[in-house]
N, C-alpha and C positions, 0 to 999 in steps of 0.2 A: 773424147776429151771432156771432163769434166768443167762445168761451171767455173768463170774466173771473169776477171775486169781488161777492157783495151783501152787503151788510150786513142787511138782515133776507131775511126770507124768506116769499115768495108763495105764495098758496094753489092747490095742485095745481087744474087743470082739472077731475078728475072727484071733486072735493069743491064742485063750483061746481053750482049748481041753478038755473040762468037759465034764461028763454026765449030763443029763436031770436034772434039777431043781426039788430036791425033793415033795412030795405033803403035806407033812407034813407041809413044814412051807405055804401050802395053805389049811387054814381049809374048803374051800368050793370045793376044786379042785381046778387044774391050769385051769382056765378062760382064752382062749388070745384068740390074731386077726391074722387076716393074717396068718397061719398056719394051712388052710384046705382047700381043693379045691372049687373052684367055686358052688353055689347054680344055678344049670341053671334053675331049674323052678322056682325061684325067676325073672325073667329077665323078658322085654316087648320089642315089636318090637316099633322102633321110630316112629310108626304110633298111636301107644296108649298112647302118651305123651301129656301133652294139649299143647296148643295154648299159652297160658301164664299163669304165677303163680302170683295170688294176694295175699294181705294180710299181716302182720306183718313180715313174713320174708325178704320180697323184701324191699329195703331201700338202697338208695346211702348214700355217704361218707355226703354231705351236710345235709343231715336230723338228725346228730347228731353230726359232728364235734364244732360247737357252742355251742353244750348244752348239758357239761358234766355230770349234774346233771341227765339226761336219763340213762345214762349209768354205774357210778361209787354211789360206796355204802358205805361210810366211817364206817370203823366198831365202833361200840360205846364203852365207857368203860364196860360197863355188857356184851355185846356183847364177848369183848377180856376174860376177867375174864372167861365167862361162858367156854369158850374155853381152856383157860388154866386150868382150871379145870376138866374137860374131858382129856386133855393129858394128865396132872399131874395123875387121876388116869387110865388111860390105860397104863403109862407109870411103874406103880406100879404094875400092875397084871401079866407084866411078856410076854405078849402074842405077837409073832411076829408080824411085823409092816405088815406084808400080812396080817394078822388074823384080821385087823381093822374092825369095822363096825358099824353101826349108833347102834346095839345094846351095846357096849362095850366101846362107844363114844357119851354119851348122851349129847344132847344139845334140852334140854326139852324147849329154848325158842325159841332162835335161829334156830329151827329146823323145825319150821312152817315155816316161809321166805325164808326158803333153802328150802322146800317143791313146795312154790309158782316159784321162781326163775327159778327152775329144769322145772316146762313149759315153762317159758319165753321164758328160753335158748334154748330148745326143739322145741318148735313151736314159737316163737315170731321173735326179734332180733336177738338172737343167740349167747349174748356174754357179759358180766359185768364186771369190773373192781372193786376189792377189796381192799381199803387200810386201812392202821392201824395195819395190823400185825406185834406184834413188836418181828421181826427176832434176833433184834441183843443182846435183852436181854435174847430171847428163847435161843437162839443158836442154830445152824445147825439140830440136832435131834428130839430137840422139837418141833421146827419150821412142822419138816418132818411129825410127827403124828400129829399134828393140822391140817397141810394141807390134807394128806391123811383123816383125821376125817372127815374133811368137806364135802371132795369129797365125800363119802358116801354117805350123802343124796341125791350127784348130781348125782350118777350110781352107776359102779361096775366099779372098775378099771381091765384093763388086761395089759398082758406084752406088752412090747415094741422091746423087741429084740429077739434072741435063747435062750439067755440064762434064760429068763420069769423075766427080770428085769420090776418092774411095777413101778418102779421111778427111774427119771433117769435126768443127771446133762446137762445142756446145757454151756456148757463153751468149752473154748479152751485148751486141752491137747496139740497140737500139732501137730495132726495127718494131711498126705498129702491131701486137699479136692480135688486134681486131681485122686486118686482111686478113683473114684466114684465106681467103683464095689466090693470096701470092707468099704470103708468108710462112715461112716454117718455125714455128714454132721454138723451138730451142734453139733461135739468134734472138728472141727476147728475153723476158723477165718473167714470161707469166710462166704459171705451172703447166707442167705437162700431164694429163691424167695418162690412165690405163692405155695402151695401144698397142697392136703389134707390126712390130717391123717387117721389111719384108726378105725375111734373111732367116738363115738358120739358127745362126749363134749370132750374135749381137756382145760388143765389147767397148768397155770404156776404159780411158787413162785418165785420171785425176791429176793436173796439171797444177792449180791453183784452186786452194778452197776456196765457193765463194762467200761473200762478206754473209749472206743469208739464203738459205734453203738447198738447194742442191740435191738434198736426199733423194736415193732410190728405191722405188719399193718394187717387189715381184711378187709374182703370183705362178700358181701350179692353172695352168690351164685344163688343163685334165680333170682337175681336180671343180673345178667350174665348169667344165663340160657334165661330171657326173651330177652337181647339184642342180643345174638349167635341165638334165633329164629328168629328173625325180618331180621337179617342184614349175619348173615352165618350161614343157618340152615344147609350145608353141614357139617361144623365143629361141629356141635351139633351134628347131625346123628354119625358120627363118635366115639363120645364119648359116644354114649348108646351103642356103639358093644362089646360083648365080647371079646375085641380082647387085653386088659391090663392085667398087670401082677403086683404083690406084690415085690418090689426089699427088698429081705432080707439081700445083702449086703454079702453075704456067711456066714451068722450064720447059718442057717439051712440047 
């Protein structure tokens, strides 16, 4: 969700003293991230890294800031229809908004495109811009199961916090962005720099614009990975060590 204004204000997550997030309203199990220890035989010594990475992921800002038509995919009227039609009846059978799934959210045309898309995003560029969905007729809820619908075909969603919220509001409640070691970051005002999540594909719903900033920038990682070889493969080495951590901000 992108950037917007509340009127009152919610209480931070690590002022919340619940138990575990039931599994019930998780029909597959609770799915998350960042809440297991390191795979070390998953890992490679920085001598088994290439030289450089080619191919459609590597791509500077110049190879598409010009030519938004590469990137952005205006949704059509059958397109929107076919979608509200999928929420409309998922939002009829009752089934928690965790329980979403491309079986329960068909999108019998639409779903070939989000098929293809999902390697784009996967192995290509890495990233598309959606417009057309109309938020402000859906309203907040509907809007939520359309987007979650869609995601479906793009992966499997997991939590984002302790508490296994797997949607989650990026606006400003108010919270201090100087706790950095309870706060997250995009429940304030300050800027978010460069980061990465700990997820494959990452997606936003623009809700309400907010009064100022909001903007998103990206980057080809690959493509940073090739210039940290060339110019500070010190600073590269560094970052294939096991030596990072998961900041869960003290929810877990």
């Amino acid at each position: 969700m992108a950037p917007g204004l509340t009127e009152s204000l919610p209480i931070a997550p690590h002022f919340l003293h619940s138990s575990a997030p039931s599994k019930a309203h998780f029909p597959d199990g609770i799915k998350t991230s960042g809440q297991h220890p390191p795979q070390y035989n998953q890992l490679q010594p920085y001598s088994s890294f290439p030289t450089e990475i080619n191919g459609p992921t590597v791509w500077k800002a110049e190879d598409y800031a010009d030519n938004p038509g590469r990137w952005t995919h205006h949704f059509t009227e059958d397109e929107i229809a076919e979608m509200s039609k999928a929420a409309d009846d998922f939002l009829a059978g009752g089934t928690p908004l965790t329980g979403i799934s491309k079986e329960n959210f068909t999108l019998s045309n639409l779903g070939s495109f989000l098929h293809t898309l999902r390697a784009e995003i996967l192995n290509g560029k890495g990233f598309i811009l959606f417009k057309g969905i109309p938020v402000e007729k859906w309203g907040n809820y509907k809007s939520a199961v359309a987007y979650m619908g869609l995601g479906t075909y793009l992966g499997y969603f997991v939590s984002q916090n302790g508490r296994g919220h797997v949607l989650g509001h990026v606006k400003d409640v108010g919270e201090d962005a100087q706790q950095i070691d309870k706060v997250r970051i995009y429940r304030t005002s300050a800027r978010q720099f460069f980061h990465a999540d700990d997820a494959d594909v990452v997606g936003l719903l623009c809700i309400t614009r907010a009064l100022e900033g909001g903007e998103s920038d990206i980057v080809s990682s690959h493509h940073i990975y090739n210039v940290l070889r060339k110019e500070r493969p010190d600073v590269l080495k560094t970052l294939t060590e096991p030596i990072w951590y998961f900041d869960r901000k003290g929810e877990v």
